[in-house]
N, C-alpha and C positions, 0 to 999 in steps of 0.2 A: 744325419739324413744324407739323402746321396741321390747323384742322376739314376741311379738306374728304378728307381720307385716306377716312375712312370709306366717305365717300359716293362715292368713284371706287371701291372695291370694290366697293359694290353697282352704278353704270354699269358699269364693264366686266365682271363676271357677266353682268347683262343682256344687253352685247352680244356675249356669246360663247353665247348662247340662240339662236339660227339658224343657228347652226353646229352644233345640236342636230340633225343631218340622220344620223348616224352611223357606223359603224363596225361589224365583223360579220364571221361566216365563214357561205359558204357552205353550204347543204343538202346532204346527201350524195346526195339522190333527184334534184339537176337541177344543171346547169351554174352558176357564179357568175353573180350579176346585176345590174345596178343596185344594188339593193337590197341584195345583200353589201359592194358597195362604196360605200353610203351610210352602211351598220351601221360597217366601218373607218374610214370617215374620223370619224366622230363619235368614236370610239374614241380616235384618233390626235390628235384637239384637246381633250378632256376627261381624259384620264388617272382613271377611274374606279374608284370602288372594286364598281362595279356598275352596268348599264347595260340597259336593255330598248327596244328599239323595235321597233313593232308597224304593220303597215300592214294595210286592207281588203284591195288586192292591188296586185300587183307593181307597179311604176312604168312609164309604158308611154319606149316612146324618146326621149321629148321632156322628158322627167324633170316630168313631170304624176305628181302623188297625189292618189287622191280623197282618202281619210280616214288620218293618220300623226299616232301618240301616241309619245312619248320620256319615260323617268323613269331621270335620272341620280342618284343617292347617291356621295355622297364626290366628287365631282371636282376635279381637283386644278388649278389657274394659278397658275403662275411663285411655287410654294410656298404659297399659301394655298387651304383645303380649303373645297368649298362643299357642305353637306349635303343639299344638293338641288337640281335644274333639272328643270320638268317641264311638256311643252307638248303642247296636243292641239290639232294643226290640219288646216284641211278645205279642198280645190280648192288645193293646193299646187303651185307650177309654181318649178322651180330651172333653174340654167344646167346646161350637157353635165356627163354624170359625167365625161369626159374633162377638162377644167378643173378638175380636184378635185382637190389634193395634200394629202397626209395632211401631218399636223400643219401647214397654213396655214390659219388661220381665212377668210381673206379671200379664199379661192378659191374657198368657195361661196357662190355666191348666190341671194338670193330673190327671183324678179321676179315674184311674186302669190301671195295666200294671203288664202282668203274670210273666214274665222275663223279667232282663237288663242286660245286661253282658254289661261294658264300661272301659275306660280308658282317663286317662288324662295326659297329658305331660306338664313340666311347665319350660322354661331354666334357667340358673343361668343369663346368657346375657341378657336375655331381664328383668328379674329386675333388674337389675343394671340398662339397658337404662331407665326404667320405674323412678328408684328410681332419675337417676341426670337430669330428666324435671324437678325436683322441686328442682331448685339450692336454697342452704341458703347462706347466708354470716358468717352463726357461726356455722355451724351442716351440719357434711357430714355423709352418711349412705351407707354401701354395703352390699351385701350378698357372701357370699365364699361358696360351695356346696364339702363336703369332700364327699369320700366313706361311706353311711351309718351317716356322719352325716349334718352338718351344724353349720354355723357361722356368727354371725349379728355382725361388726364391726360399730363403731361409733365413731365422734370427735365433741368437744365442744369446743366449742371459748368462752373463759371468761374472766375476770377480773385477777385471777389468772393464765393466760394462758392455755394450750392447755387441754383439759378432755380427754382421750378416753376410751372406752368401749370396752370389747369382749362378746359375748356370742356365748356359742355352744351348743348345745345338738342334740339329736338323735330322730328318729321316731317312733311311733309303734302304729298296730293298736291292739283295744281291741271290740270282740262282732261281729267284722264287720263291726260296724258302728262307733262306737269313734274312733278318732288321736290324741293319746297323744304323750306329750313328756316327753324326758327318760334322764338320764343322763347328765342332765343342770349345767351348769359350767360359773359364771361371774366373769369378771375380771375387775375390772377400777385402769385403770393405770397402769399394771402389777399383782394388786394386786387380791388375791380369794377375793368376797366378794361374794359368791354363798348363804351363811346365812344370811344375812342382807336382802335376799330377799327370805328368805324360805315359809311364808306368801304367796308372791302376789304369788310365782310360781306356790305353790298348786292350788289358785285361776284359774287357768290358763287349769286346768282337768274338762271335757275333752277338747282339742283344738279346734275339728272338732266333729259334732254329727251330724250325718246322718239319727237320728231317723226321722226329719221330711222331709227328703229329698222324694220328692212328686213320687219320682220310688223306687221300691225294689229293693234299690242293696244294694248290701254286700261283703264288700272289703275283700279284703284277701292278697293282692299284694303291698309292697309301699316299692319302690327304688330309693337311692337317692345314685348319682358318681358324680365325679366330672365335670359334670356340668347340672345336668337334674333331678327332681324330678318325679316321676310314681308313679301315684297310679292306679289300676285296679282289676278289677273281677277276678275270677280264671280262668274263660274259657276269653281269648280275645274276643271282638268285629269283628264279618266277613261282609262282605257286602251282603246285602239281592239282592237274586235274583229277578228281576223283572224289573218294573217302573224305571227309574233314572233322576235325576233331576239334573244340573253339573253348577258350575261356578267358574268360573278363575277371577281374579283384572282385572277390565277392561273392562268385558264382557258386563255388562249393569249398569247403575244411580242407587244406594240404594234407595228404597223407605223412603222418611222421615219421622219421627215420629209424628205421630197427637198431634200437639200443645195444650198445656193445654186450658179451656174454662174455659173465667173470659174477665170483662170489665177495661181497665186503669180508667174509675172513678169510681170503686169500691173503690180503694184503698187511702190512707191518708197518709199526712204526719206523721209521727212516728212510721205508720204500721210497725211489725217487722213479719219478713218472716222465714221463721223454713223449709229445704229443706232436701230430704236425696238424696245424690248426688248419682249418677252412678261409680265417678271415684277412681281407687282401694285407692286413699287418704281416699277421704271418707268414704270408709266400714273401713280401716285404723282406722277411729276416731273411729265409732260407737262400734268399736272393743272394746275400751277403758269404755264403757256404764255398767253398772250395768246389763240393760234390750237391748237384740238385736233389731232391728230395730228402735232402736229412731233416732233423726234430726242428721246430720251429720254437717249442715252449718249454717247460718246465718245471715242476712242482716236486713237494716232499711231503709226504704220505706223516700226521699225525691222527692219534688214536685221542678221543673225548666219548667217556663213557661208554670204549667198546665200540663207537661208529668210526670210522675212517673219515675222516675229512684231509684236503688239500690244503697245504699253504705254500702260496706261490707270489713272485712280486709280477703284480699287473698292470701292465701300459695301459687298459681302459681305466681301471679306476685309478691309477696312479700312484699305488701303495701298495703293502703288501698286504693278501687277503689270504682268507682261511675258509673254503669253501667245503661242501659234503663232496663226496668225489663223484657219487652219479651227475652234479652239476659241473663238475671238472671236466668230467669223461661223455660231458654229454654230445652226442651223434651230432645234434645241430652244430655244435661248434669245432668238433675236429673228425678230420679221416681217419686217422690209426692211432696207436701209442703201443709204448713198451716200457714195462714197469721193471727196476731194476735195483737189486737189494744187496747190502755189503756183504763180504762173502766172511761167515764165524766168525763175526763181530756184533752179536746182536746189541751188547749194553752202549759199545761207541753208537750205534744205528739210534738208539733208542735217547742220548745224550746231543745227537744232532736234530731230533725232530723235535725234542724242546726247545735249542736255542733258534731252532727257526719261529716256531712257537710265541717267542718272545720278541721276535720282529715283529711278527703281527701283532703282538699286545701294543708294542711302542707305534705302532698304524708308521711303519718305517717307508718311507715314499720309495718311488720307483726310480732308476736312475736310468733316465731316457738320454745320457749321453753315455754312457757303458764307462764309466771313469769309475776305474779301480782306487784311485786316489783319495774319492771322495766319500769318508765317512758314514755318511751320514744316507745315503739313498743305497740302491740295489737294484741289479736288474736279477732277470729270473735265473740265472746259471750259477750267477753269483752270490745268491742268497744260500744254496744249495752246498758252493765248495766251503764259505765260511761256516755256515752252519757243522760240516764237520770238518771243518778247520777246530772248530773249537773243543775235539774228540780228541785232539792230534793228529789229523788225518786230511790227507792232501790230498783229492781226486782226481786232480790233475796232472800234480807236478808240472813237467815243462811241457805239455802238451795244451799251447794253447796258440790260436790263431790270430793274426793280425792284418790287418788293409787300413787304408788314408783315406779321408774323405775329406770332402770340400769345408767341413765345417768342423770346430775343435772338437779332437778325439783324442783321448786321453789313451796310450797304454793297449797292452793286449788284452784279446778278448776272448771268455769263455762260452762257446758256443754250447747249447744243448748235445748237441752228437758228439762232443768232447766225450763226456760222460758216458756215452755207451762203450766206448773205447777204453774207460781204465780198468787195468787188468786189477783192482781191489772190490769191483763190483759186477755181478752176474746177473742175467737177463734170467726174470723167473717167469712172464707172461709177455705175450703180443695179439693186442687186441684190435681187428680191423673189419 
């Protein structure tokens, strides 16, 4: 586990703030419009516990707004709750509602917007709830929110008994648009080791870059007490006079998110599946990536009875599991994937999705510290190269990536977007 956890929850919050476009029913006094189907899709990517959006007036065909205010409370990503997104923008122009599916963030977009003025609110409570859904048996992780700073506490279960870690540092923004961090201080064990990691931490500037954040805004405002993180404009977010669109827990059924389009006999036994998940774990990993938005997950495609199912080693449940793939691939839990198959080698393909197979028989646990060392656990990339390790066949060879972290890590590490990269396997589908 590592400082920068924190700070990908506050990026991707941010960048799920232009998907602030919405979600919504209908007026009873005129036909659906635009505008009810900008109210649902916000809806349908925020999972809110309350949600208002308001326009001057209706969006004309071209998906043009003069003046459009949004104020979400509670919304929810990939389990963790954000106590507030709230943007007020002016001369807003988006692509076709037609290109809009619900629950895909990345299907709307912003191709201009003259002003934003927004804000985000983040609690110290709701990641911790976020952080202990994913209980470990060797690794506990919190967050502590000082006045003006922060602090990432961690513990490690080992051989030598208990590790723990502290990290604290401070915020600051630069330009507007960068969130860096200031005054970084590690400890394991009691002990300074803030230079043993002077390296990754540079690595780590700037935290947050809002250069390509798809609206003009420009931070000026970031406060953190003890227990709430803000970031905002200089002028707060008001609510736009006009149109209003309202909804409370409760009020009506989420719209569901259009199911990815693929056939169960497209896929093979050995297929290995490359996903970038929704849930803030996984922007978590991707965090860790050389390059942003590579794969976050990983599975390998086994056949029972003709059906496709997954088996994949999973940090929620903590082992390895063998799922149907429509619940693998399902919309609610990831953005895209690409499925990728050994290239005329069908019988080694089909020799590695048994002995993954057989991880899941042995309920082989998850290895939440990525230690190649260790026997007896797996994480998800690694289940995958041993599994046709055991063909003869090396996915990776020396193509693997390494960084330090404040807390014991064992060895180099096999990333998912490794595997799109070995030239022994071809991309046969990309589903988004």
């Amino acid at each position: 586990m590592r400082t920068r956890f924190l700070l990908l929850f506050l990026y991707f919050f941010m960048l799920t703030t232009p998907s602030a476009s919405g979600s919504g029913f209908s007026h009873p006094s005129r036909p659906p419009d635009i505008g009810d189907r900008l109210f649902l899709f916000l809806h349908s990517v925020t999972f809110p516990e309350s949600i208002e959006l308001r326009m001057d007036e209706l969006p004309d065909g071209d998906g043009k707004i003069r003046n459009l205010s949004i104020f979400v409370r509670g919304a929810c990503f990939g389990g963790l709750r954000v106590e507030k997104i709230a943007a007020e923008i002016s001369f807003l122009e988006l692509n076709a509602s037609p290109e809009w599916r619900f629950g895909r963030r990345s299907s709307l977009k912003v191709n201009s917007a003259l002003r934003t003025n927004a804000e985000v609110v983040i609690l110290e409570r709701d990641i911790n709830t976020a952080l202990s859904s994913f209980p470990s048996q060797r690794s506990r992780l919190s967050i502590n929110f000082l006045p003006g700073a922060i602090r990432l506490s961690s513990a490690y279960g080992s051989g030598w008994g208990t590790i723990s870690a502290e990290t604290s540092f401070a915020l600051e923004i630069r330009d507007g648009k960068r969130i860096h961090m200031k005054d970084m201080v590690i400890r394991i064990n009691g002990q300074d080791q803030t230079s043993a990691f002077r390296e990754e931490i540079g690595s780590l500037h700037p935290l947050l870059d809002f250069k390509e954040f798809p609206l003009p805004l420009f931070f000026s405002e970031l406060h953190v007490d003890d227990s709430a993180v803000r970031l905002s404009t200089r002028t707060p977010p008001k609510a736009v006079e006009g149109i209003p669109w309202r909804y409370e827990k409760g009020d009506f059924t989420l719209p569901s998110p259009e199911p990815f389009e693929y056939s169960p006999e497209q896929f093979k036994n050995g297929d290995i599946i490359l996903v970038n998940g929704k849930s803030w774990r996984s922007k978590a990993l991707t965090f860790f990536f050389r390059h942003p938005g590579e794969y976050s997950h990983s599975g390998i495609v086994r056949k029972a009875g003709g059906i496709p199912f997954v088996v994949h080693a999973s940090p929620e449940s903590d082992h390895v599991e063998m799922e149907p793939l429509e619940d693998f691939l399902s919309p609610f839990e990831i953005e895209e994937a690409a499925v990728f198959r050994l290239k005329g080698r069908k019988k080694d393909a089909e020799r590695a999705s048994r002995k993954a197979w057989q991880y899941f028989l042995e309920e082989t646990p998850f290895d939440g510290q990525f230690n190649k060392h260790d026997g007896h656990a797996l994480y998800c990339t690694e289940l995958i190269w041993k599994a046709y390790g055991s063909a003869g066949i090396d996915l990776f060879r020396e193509e693997r990536d390494s960084f330090l972290t404040p807390v014991p890590f064992y060895g180099n590490v096999l990333f998912p977007s490794g595997l799109s990269e070995s030239p022994l396997l071809e991309q046969v589908m990309f589903l988004e």
